[in-house]
C-alpha positions as CSV (number, residue, x, y, z in Angstrom):
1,X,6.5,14.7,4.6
2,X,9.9,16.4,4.7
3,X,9.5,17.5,8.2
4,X,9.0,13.6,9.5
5,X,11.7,12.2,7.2
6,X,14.4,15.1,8.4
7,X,12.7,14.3,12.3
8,X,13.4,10.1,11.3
9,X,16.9,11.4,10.1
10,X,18.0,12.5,13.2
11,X,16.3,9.9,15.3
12,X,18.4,7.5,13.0
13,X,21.6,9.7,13.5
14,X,21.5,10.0,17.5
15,X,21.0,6.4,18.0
16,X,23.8,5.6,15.6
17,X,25.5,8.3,17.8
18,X,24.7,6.9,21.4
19,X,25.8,3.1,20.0
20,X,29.2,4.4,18.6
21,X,30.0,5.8,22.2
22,X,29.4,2.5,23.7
23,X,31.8,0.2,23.1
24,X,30.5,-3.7,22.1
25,X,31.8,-6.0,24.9
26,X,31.6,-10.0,24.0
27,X,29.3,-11.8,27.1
28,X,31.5,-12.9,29.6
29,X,31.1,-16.7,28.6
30,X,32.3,-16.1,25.2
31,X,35.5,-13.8,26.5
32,X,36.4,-16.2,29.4
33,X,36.2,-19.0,26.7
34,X,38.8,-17.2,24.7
35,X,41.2,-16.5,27.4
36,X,44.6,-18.6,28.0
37,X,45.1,-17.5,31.2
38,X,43.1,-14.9,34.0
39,X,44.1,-14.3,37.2
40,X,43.8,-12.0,40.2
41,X,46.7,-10.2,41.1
42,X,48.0,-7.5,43.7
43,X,49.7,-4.5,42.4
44,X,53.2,-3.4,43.4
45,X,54.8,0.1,42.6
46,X,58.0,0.5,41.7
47,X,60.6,3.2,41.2
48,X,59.8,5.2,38.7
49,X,55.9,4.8,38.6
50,X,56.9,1.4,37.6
51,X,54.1,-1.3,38.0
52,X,54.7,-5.3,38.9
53,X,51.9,-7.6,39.5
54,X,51.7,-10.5,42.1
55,X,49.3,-13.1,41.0
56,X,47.1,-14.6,44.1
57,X,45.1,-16.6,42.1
58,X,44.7,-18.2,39.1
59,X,41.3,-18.6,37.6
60,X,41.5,-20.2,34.2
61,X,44.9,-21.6,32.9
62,X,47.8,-22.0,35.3
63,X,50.3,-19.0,35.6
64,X,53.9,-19.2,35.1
65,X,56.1,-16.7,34.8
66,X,57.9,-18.5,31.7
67,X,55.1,-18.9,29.9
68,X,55.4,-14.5,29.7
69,X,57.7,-13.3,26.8
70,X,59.7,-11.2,29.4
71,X,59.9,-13.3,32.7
72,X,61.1,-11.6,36.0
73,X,63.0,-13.2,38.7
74,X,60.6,-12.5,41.4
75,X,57.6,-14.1,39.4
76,X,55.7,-11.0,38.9
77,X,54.6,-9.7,35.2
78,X,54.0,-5.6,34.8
79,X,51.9,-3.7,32.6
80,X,51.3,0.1,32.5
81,X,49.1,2.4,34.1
82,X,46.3,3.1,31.7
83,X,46.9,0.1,29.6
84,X,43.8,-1.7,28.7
85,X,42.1,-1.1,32.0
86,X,44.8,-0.7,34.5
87,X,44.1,2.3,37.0
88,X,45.1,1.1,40.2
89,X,47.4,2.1,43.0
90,X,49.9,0.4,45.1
91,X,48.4,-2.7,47.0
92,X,45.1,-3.1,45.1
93,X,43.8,-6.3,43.7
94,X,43.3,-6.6,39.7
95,X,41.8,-9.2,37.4
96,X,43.5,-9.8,34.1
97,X,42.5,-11.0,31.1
98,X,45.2,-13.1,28.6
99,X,44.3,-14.3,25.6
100,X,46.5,-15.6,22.2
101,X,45.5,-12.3,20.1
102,X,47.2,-9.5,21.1
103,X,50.6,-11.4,21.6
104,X,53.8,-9.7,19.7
105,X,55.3,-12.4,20.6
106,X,54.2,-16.3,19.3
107,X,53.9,-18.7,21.7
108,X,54.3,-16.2,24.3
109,X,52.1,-13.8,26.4
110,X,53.5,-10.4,26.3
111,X,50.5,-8.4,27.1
112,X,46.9,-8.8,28.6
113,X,44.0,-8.3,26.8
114,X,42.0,-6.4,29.3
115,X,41.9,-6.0,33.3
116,X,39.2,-5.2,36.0
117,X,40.4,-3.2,39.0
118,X,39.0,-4.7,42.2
119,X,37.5,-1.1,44.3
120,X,36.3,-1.7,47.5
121,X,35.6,-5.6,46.9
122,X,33.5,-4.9,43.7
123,X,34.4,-4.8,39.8
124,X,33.0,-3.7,36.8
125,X,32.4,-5.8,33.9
126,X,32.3,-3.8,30.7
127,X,32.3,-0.7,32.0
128,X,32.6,1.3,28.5
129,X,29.9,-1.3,27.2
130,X,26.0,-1.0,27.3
131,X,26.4,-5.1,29.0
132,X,28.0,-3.1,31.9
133,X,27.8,-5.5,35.1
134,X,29.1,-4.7,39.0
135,X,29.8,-7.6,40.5
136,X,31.5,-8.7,43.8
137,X,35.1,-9.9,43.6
138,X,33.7,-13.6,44.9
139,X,30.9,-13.8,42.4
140,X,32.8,-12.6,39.5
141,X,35.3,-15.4,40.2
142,X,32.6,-17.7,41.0
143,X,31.0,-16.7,37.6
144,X,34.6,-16.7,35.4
145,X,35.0,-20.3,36.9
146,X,31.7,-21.9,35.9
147,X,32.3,-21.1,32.5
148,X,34.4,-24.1,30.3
């Protein structure tokens, strides 16, 4: 009896385990349906390591650079390498995620919630997430478009 409760203890323990590494990702309907504004943009390094972004398209909401808290002249917004999914290089395509949450600034975006580099056409979808998804750049916009 001890040696199947201790054997059900651990069973219990490495699931728990396996779920805590895995991070839980809304669907993609609920996420898009909480997003102000997501739209695919071109990177553009800077002195300094600097990044800008270029948008080329804009897949829900329409983007303006005054509705950022920090507009620049040349109608680009910038975000970090490393910050909430950015790891790109000069020239490549990214899809960013805005929504009203994580905005230090009311009435103002300041930051995006999350982004999805574009590698060789293709993106990831929850990557960190057990709902991990590749998709191609067309069919992920086709899919984040259908959604209301």
């Amino acid at each position: 009896m001890r040696r199947s409760l201790a054997t059900a203890a651990l069973a219990a323990v490495l699931l728990l385990a396996g779920s805590a590494r895995a991070e839980s990702w809304p669907t993609l309907q609920d996420y898009v349906a909480d997003c102000v504004l997501i739209v695919l943009a071109e990177t553009h390094a800077e002195p300094g390591g600097a990044l800008s972004f270029e948008v080329l398209e804009s897949w829900r909401g329409q983007y303006t650079p005054g509705a950022f808290a920090h507009p620049r002249p040349d109608g680009r917004f910038t975000a970090s390498q490393g910050e909430h999914g950015v790891d790109v290089v000069d020239g490549q395509q990214i899809v960013f995620f805005f929504t009203r949450h994580n905005q230090p600034v009311p009435g103002k975006l300041s930051r995006h919630s999350t982004a999805f580099p574009v590698v060789d056409g293709k993106l990831v979808w929850a990557s960190t997430s057990m709902e991990r998804k590749e998709y191609s750049l067309p069919a992920f916009k086709t899919a984040v478009q259908a959604i209301p």
